[in-house]
C-alpha positions in Angstrom: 9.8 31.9 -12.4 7.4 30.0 -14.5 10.3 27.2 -15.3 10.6 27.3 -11.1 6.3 26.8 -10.9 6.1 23.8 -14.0 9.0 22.2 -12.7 7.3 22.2 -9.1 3.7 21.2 -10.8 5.2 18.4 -12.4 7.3 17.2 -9.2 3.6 17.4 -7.6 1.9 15.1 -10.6 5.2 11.9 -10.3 5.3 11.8 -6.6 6.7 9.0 -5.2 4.3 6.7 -2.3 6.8 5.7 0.5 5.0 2.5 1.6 5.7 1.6 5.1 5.8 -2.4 4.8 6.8 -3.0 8.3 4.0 -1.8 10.1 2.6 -3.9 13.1 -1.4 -2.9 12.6 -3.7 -2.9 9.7 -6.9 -1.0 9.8 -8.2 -4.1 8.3 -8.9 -7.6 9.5 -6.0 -10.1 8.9 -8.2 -13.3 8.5 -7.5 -14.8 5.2 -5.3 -17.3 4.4 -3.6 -18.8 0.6 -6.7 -20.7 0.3 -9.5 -18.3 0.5 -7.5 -16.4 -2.1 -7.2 -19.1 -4.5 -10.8 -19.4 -4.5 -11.7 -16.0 -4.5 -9.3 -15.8 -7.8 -10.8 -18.9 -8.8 -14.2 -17.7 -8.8 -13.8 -14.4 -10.1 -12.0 -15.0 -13.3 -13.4 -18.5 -13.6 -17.1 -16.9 -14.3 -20.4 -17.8 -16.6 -18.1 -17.2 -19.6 -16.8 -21.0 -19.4 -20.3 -21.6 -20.0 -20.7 -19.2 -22.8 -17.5 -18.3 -24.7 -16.0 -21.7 -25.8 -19.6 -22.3 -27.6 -19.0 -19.3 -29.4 -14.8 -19.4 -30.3 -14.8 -23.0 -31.6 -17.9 -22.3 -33.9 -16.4 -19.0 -35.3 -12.7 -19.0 -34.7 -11.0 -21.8 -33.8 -12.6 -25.0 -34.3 -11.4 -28.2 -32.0 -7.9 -25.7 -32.1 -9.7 -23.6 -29.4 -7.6 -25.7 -26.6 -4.4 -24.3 -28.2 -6.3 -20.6 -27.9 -6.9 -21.1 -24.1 -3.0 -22.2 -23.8 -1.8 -18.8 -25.7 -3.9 -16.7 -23.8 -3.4 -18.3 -20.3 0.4 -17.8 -21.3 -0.3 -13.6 -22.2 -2.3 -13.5 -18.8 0.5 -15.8 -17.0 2.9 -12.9 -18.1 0.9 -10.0 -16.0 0.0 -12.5 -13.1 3.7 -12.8 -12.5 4.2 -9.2 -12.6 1.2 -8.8 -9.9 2.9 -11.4 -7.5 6.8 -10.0 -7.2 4.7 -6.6 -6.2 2.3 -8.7 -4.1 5.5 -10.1 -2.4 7.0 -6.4 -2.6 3.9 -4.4 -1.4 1.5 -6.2 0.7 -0.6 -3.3 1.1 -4.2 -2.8 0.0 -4.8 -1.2 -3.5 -3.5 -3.7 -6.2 -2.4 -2.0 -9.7 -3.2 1.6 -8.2 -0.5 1.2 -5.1 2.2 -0.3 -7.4 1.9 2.5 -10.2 2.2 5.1 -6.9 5.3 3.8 -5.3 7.0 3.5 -8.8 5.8 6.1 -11.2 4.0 8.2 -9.3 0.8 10.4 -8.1 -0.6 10.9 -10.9 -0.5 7.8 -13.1 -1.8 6.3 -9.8 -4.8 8.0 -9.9 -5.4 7.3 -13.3 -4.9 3.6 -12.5 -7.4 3.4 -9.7 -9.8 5.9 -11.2 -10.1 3.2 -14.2 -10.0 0.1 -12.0 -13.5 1.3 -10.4 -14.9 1.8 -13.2 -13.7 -1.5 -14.8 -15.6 -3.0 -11.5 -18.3 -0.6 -10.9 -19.6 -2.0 -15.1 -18.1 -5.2 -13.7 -20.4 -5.8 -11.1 -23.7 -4.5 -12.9 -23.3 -6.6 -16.0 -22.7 -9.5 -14.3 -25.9 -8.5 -12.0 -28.1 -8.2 -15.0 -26.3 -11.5 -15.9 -27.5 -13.2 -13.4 -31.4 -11.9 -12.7 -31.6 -13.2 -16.3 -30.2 -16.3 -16.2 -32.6 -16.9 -13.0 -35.5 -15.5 -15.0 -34.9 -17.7 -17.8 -35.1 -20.6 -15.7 -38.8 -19.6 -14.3 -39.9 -18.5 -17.1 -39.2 -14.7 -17.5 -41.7 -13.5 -15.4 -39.8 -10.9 -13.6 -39.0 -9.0 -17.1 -42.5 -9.8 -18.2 -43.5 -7.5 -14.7 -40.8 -4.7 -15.4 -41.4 -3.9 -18.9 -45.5 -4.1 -17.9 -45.2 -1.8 -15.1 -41.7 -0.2 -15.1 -40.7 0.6 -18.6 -38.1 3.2 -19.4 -38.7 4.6 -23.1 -35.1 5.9 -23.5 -33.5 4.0 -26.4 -30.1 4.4 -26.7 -29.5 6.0 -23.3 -31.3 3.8 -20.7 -32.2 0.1 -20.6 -35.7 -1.0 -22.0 -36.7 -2.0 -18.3 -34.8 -1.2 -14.8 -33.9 -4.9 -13.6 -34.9 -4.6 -9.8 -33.8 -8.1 -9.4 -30.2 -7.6 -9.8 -30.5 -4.3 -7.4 -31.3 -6.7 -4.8 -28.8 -9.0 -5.4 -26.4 -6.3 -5.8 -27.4 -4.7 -2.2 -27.1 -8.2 -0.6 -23.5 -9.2 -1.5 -22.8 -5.8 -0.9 -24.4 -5.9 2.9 -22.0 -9.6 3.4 -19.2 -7.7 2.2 -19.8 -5.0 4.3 -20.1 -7.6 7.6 -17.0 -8.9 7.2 -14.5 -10.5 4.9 -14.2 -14.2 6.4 -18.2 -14.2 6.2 -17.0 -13.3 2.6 -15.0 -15.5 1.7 -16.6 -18.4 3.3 -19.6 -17.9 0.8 -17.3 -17.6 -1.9 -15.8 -21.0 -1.8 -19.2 -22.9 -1.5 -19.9 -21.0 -4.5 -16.5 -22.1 -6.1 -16.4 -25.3 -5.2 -19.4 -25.8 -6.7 -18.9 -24.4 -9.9 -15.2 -26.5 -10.2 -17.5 -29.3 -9.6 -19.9 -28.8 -12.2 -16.8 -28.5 -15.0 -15.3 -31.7 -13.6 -18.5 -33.6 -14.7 -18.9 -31.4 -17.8 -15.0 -32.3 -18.5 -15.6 -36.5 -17.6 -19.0 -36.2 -19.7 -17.0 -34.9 -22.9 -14.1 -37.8 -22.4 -16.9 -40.4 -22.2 -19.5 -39.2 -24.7 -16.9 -37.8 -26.9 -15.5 -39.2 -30.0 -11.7 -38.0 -31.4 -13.7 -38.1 -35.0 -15.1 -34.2 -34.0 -11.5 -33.3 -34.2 -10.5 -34.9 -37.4 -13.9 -34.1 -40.1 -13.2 -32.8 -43.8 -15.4 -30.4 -45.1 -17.1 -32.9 -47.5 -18.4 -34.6 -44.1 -19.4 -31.0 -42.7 -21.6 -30.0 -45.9 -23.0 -33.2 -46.1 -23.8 -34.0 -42.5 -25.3 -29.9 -42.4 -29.4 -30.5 -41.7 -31.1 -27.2 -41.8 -33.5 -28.4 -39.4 -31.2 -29.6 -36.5 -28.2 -27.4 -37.1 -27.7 -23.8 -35.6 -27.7 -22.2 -38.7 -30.0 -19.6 -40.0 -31.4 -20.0 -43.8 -29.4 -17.0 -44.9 -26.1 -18.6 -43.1 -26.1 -22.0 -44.3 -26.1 -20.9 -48.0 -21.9 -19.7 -47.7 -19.7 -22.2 -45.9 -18.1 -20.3 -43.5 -16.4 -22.7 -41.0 -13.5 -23.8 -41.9 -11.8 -26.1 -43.6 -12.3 -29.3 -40.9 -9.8 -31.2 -39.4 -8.1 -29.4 -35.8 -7.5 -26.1 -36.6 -10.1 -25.6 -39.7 -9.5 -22.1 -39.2 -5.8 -22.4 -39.4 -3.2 -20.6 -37.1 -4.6 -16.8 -37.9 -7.8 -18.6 -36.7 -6.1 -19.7 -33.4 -4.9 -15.9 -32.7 -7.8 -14.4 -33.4 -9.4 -16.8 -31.0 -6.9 -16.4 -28.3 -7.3 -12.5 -28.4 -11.2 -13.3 -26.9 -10.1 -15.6 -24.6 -7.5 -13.6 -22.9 -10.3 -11.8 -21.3 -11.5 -14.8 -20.2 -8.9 -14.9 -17.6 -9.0 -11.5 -16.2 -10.2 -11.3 -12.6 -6.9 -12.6 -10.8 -5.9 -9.1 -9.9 -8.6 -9.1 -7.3 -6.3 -11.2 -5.3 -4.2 -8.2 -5.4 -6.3 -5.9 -3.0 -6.4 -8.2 -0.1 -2.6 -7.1 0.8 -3.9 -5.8 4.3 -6.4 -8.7 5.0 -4.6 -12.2 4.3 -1.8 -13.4 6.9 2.0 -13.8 5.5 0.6 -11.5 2.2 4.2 -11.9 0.7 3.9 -15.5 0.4 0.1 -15.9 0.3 -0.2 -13.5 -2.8 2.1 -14.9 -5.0 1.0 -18.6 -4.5 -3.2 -17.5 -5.1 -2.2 -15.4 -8.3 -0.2 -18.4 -9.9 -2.2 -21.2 -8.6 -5.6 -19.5 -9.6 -4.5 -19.0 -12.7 -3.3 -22.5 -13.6 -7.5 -24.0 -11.7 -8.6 -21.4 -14.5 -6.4 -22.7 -17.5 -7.0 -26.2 -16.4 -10.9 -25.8 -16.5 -10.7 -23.6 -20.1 -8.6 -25.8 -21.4 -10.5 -29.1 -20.4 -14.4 -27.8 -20.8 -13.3 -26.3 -24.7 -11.9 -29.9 -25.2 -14.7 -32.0 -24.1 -17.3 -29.1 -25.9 -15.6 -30.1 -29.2 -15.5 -34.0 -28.1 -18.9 -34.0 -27.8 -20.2 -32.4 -30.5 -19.0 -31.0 -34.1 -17.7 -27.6 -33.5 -19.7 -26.0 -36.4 -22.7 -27.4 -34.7 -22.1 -25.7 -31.2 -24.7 -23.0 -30.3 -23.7 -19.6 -29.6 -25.0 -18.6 -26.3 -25.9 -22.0 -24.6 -23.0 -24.1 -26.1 -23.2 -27.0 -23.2 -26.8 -27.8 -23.0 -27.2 -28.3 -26.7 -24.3 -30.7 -26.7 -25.4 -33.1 -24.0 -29.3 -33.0 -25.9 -26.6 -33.7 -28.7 -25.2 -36.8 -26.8 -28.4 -37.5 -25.6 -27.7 -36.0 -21.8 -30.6 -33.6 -21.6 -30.7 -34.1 -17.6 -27.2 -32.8 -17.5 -28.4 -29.3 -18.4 -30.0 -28.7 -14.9 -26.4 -29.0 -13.6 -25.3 -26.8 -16.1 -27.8 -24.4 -14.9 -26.7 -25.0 -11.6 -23.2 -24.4 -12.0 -23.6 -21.2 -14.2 -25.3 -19.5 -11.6 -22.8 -20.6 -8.9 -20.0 -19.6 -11.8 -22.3 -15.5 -11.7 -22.3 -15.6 -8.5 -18.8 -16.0 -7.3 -17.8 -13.7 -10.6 -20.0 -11.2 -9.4 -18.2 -11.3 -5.6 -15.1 -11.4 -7.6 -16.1 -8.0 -9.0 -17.1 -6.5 -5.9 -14.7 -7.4 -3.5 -12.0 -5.4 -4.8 -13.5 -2.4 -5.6 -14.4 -0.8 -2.3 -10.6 -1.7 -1.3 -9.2 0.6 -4.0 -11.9 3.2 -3.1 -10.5 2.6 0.7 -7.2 2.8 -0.6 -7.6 5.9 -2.8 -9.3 7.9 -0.1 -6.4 6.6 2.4 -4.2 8.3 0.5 -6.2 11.7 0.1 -6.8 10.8 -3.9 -10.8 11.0 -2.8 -13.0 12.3 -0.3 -11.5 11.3 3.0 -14.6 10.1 4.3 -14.9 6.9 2.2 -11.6 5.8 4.2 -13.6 5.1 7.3 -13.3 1.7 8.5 -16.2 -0.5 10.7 -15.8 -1.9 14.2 -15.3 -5.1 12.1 -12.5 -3.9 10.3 -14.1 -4.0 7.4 -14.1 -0.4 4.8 -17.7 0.1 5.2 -18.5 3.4 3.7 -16.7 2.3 0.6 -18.4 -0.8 0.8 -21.3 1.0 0.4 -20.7 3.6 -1.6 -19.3 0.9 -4.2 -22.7 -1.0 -3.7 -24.7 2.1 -4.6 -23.3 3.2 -7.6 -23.5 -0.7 -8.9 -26.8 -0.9 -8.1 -27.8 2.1 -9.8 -25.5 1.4 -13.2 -27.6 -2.1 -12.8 -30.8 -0.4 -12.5 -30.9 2.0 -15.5 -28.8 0.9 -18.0 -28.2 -2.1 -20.2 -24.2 -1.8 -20.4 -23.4 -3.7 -23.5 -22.1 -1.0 -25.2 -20.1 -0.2 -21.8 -18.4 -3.6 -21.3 -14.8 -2.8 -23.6 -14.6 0.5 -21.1 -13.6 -2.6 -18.8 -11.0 -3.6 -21.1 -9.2 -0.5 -21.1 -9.0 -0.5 -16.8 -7.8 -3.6 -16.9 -5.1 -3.4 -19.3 -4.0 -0.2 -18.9 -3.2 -1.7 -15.2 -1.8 -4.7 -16.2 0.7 -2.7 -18.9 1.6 0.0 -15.8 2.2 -3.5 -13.2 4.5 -4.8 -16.0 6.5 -1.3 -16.3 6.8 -0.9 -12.6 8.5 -4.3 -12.1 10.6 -3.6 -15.0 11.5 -0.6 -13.5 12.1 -1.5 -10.0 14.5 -4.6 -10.7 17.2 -2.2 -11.4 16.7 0.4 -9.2 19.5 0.8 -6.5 19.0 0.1 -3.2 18.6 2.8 -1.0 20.8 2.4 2.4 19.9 0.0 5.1 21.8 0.9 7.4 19.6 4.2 7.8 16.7 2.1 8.3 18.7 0.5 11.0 19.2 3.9 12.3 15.6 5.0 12.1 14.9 3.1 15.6 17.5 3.8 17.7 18.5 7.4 16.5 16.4 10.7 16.9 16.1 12.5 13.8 19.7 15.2 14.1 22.0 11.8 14.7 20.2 10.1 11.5 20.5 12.9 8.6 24.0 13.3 10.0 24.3 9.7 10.1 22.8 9.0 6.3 24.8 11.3 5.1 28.3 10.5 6.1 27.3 7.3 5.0 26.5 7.6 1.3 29.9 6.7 0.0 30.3 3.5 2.3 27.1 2.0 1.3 27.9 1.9 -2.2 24.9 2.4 -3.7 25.8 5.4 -5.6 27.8 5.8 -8.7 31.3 6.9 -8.5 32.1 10.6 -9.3 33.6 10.0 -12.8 30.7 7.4 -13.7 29.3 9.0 -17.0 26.5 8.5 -19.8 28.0 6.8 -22.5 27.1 4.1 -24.9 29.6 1.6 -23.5 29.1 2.3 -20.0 25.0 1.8 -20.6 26.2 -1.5 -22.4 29.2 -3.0 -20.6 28.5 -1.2 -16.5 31.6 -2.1 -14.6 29.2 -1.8 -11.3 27.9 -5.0 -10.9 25.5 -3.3 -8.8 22.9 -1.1 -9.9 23.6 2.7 -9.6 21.5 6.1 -10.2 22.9 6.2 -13.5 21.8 2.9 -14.2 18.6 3.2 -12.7 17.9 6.5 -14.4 18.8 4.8 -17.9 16.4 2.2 -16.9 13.5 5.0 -16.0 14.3 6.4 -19.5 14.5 3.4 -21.5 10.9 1.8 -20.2 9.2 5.4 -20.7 10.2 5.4 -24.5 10.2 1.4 -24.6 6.1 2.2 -23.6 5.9 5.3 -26.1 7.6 2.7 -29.1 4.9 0.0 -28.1 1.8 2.0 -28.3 3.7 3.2 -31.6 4.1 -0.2 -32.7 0.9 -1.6 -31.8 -1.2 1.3 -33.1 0.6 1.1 -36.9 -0.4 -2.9 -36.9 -3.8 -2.4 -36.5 -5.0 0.9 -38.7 -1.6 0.5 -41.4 -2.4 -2.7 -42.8 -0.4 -4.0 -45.1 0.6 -0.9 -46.4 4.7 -0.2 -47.5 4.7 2.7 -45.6 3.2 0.6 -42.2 5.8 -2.2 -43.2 8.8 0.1 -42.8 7.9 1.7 -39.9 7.3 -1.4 -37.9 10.6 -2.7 -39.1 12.2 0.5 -37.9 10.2 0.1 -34.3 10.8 -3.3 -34.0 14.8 -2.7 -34.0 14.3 0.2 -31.5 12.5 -1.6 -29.0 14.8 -4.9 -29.5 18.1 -2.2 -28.7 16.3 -0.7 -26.0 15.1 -3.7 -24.7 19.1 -4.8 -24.9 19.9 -1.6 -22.8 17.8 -2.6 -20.3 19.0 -6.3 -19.9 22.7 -4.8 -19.8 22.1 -3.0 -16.3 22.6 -4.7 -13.3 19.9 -6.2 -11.9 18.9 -5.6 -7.8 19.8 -8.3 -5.7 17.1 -7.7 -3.1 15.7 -11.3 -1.6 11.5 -11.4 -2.6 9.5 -14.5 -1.8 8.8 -14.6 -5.5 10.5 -12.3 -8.6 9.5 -12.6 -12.5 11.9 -14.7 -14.0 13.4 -14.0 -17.4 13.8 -10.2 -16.8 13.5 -7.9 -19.1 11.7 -10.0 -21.7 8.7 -11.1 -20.0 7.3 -7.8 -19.0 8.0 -6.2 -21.8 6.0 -9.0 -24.2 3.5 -8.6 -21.2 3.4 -5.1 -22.4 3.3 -5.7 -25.9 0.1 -7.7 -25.9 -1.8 -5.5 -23.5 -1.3 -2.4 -25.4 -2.3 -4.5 -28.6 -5.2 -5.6 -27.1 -5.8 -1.5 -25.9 -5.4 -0.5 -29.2 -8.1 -3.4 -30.9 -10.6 -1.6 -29.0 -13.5 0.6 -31.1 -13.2 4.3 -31.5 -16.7 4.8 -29.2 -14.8 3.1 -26.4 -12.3 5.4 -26.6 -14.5 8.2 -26.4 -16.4 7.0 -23.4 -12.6 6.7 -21.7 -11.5 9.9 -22.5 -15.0 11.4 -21.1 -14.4 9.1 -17.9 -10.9 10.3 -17.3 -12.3 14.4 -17.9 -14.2 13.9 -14.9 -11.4 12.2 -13.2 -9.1 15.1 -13.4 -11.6 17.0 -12.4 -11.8 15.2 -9.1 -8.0 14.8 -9.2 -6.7 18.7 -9.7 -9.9 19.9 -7.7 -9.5 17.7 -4.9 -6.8 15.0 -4.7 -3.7 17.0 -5.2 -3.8 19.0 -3.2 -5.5 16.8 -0.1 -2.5 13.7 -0.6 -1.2 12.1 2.0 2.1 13.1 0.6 1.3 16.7 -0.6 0.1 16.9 3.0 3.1 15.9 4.4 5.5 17.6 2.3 3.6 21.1 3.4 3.7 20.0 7.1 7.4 20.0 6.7 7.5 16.1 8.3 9.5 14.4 5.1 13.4 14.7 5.9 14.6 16.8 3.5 17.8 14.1 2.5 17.1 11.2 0.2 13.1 11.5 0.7 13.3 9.4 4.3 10.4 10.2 6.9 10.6 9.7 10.4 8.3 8.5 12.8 5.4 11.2 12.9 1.9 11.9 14.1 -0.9 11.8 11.2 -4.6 11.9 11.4 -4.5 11.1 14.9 -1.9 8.0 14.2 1.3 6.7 14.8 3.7 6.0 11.7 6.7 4.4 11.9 9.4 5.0 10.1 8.6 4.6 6.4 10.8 2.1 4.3 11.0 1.8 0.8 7.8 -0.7 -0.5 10.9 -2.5 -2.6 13.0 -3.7 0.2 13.1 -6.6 2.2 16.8 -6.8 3.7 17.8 -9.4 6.4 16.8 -6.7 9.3 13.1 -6.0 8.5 12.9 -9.3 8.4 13.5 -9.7 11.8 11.1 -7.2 12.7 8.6 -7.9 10.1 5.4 -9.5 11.8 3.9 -10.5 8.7 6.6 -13.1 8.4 4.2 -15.1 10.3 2.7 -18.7 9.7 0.3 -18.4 7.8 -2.4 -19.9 10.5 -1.6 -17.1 13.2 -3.8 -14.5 13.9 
């Protein structure tokens, strides 16, 4: 009896999200096309930290070599962009990472997806606030933290920040009252901003190639010592008197230099996955999401990759300032106007990072609630189409993370969200290439049948289809290396389920022996011994058959790409402090909280399963009457066969309404 309640508990915690891809309405408004989501990924990964971070990895990390550390980490975050456009092209639905890890692994690590995606965008959005009210109160002259620590201060150290920043409350309320009025109005604002900011690298980028000089990639460190003036340089005393930068030349640092260096600027390139939660608001989603993911991540390696190279051009790399690397390098070249467009273009560069933070957090709220995960009531949607209570709540909390606390020490929880969604994106797609495909034909059925003619139907039709494994299929080595069904099967599928669960388990394994072993014999071995487990798992896996289902788009190179998209994120994970880890685990307590107290038992799918509407064979639902709506009959998120095409409107040019 107790076997009979876990087994049931845990069947609760992995269920399954049927996703039905071919239905006619949205309860949001289809009004964006592939270029509003270009720029919208554009601007949102594509923030201040062009302004900011190249300054600070060429003086400490990479020298000139800093181009070669935007190119390795545009190729890591290349790796989970793919993963997010085959399910952008699978699942056009709103909810990004959280939707994908439900309709693959299920309930629970789909809450724990989205539950960490708003808070990645909830610290998201009030850093980059606080970001901007400063940056536009260093430009007049601090006057508006000169009024709040007068009048306001808040004598908490260590808890709360040493002033509340009104400024970026307002801000903060604004965007979120445009976001709230609609998303075209949205997006329109966004690209001014965008546009804007691309413009303001392009003359940063043909500054460097005329001001420049090739010699700033090719000093010795003779030239460097002697050419180091305490009085101009951006040294302190007690820093100049040990040489710490390198050896010259274009990669001073040398190649662990260039690594270390690429590790930072992965995170420069996070934001892309915002184009992921506009599934239910962009016309033709399974073309238009693909094409912004990849495209917006080549604008955002292009800009890197040309700004770090004209940064170094200009100026000697150990000479670059920290914090405000591109105004000191045109006073360098003797360009001090140039720093009012640099000015310019940072704050257009905050302000389409900060719309890139809040856009897609009151969609995964919407999403969540849709789905019964949170309280219903943020799943209310406007006259406008737009998810305005989420909208707002989103905007609240923000604006009162903004107001009271300084955040720094909150900034790696965003790390964690973020890659803990981009490893699940890359497990699901590993997954569901090798799934079978469940039967058509019962699809077919679904319209045209009532619901005694299609069990009866679906099941005297198993055995045609031939998507099942034969009767005297079994679980051997040779028949999970050499499958004589050049189709995928359940036993094949299964294997595959198994092999990326302990694939994931030998990873975190892997990744956390690296970073706390050292160089130990002990930590040698064992990553030896790991390393050969996940290369003959990883064999297993590319051995199965792959599913032959047409997608718009599909990660090539299968399984090796999302399993090194994997590898780095959980290495990246693991890099993370100890006190981040504690604020994360304290996060996800009052998560499951929310989760077993609420959400399990309010799900969409929990709901329907006591109802008694799911047909009991093979998990297919028929048309039935929810929350006052229609369904139609659910499909499988993963398929995309030559008859839902034909009744898929979403197929659609891309300019209709």
């Amino acid at each position: 009896m107790v076997c009979k309640s876990l087994l049931g508990f845990g069947k609760q915690l992995l269920r399954i999200k049927v996703v039905d891809c071919n239905a006619e309405e949205s309860r949001l408004s289809r009004c964006l096309n592939t270029f509003d989501l270009i720029a919208l990924g554009v601007g949102s990964t594509l923030g201040a930290g062009v302004y900011v971070l190249a300054g600070a990895v060429a003086r400490e990390n990479a020298g000139p070599a800093i181009v070669l550390c935007f190119l390795i980490a545009a190729l890591a975050s290349v790796l989970a962009g793919l993963c997010y456009a085959e399910f952008g092209a699978r699942v056009p639905k709103t909810g990004s990472a959280y939707l994908y890890s439900y309709v693959t692994v299920g309930e629970l690590w789909a809450f724990i997806t989205g539950w960490n995606l708003i808070l990645a965008y909830v610290i998201g959005t009030s850093s980059v606030a606080r970001a901007w009210s400063a940056t536009f109160d260093e430009l007049i002259g601090k006057h508006i933290e000169h009024f709040c620590r007068v009048h306001m201060p808040m004598k908490a150290p260590g808890i709360l920040a040493d002033y509340p920043d009104i400024f970026a409350v307002f801000i903060i309320l604004v965007l979120t009252g445009l976001l709230a009025f609609g998303v075209k109005e949205s997006a329109m604002v966004n690209k001014v901003f965008t546009c804007i900011n691309v413009l303001v690298l392009l003359f940063v980028v043909v500054s460097g190639l005329v001001k420049g000089t090739i010699k700033n990639w090719q000093l010795t460190e003779e030239e460097m010592i002697n050419g180091t003036n305490i009085s101009t340089f951006n040294l302190t005393e007690e820093e100049s008197q040990v040489w710490k930068y390198g050896a010259g030349g274009f990669m001073p640092f040398g190649f662990s230099g260039v690594l270390s260096g690429a590790a930072t600027c992965f995170y420069a390139f996070v934001g892309f996955d915002c184009i992921a939660t506009t599934g239910e608001e962009v016309k033709n989603p399974q073309r238009a999401i693909p094409i912004g993911i990849v495209a917006s991540l080549l604008i955002c390696f292009v800009a890197y990759f040309g700004v770090s190279a004209a940064l170094t051009l200009m100026m000697p790399y150990y000479m670059l300032d920290k914090n405000s690397p591109l105004p000191v390098a045109f006073k360098y070249v003797g360009w001090e106007g140039a720093t009012y467009a640099v000015a310019v273009g940072s704050l257009c560069a905050l302000s389409t990072s900060l719309l890139g933070s809040m856009f897609p957090l009151p969609r995964i709220i919407f999403a969540m609630a849709r789905d019964g995960l949170l309280f219903s009531f943020l799943g209310k949607v406007s006259s406008r189409k737009t998810p305005i209570v989420s909208t707002m709540a989103a905007g609240v909390l923000s604006a009162i993370m903004a107001f009271l606390f300084d955040l720094k020490d909150l900034v790696d929880l965003m790390s964690i969200g973020t890659l803990l969604a981009y490893t699940l994106v890359a497990a699901c797609v590993l997954v569901l290439r090798y799934q079978p495909d469940q039967p058509s034909l019962a699809y077919q059925m679904a319209n045209t049948t009532d619901e005694s003619e299609l069990n009866e139907s679906v099941s005297n039709s198993d055995s045609q289809l031939g998507f099942l494994p034969e009767e005297d299929e079994k679980c051997t080595l040779k028949t999970l290396l050499f499958p004589k069904n050049p189709n995928p099967s359940r036993l094949s599928g299964f294997a595959v389920n198994i092999c990326a669960s302990v694939l994931g388990v030998l990873i975190f394994t892997f990744c956390l022996i690296t970073v706390l072993g050292g160089a130990a014999t002990w930590s040698i071995v064992c990553l030896v011994l790991l390393a050969f487990s996940i290369a003959g798992i990883t064999a297993i896996i590319w051995r199965q058959p792959e599913n032959k289902t047409k997608l718009s788009f599909k990660v090539p190179l299968l399984p090796f790409l999302p399993v090194f998209s994997m590898f780095v994120n959980v290495y990246l994970m693991v890099q993370l402090g100890k006190g981040t880890w504690i604020r994360f685990a304290i996060w996800m307590v009052l998560g499951f909280c929310i989760y077993f107290g609420y959400g399990i038992r309010h799900s969409t799918e929990a709901v329907l399963a006591q109802s008694g509407t799911e047909v009991t064979r093979n998990g297919y639902k028929q048309t039935q009457v929810f929350n006052g709506d229609t369904m139609a009959p659910e499909k499988e998120a993963f398929l995309d066969d030559e008859e839902s095409d034909a009744r898929n409107p979403w197929n659609a040019e891309e300019g209709d309404p």
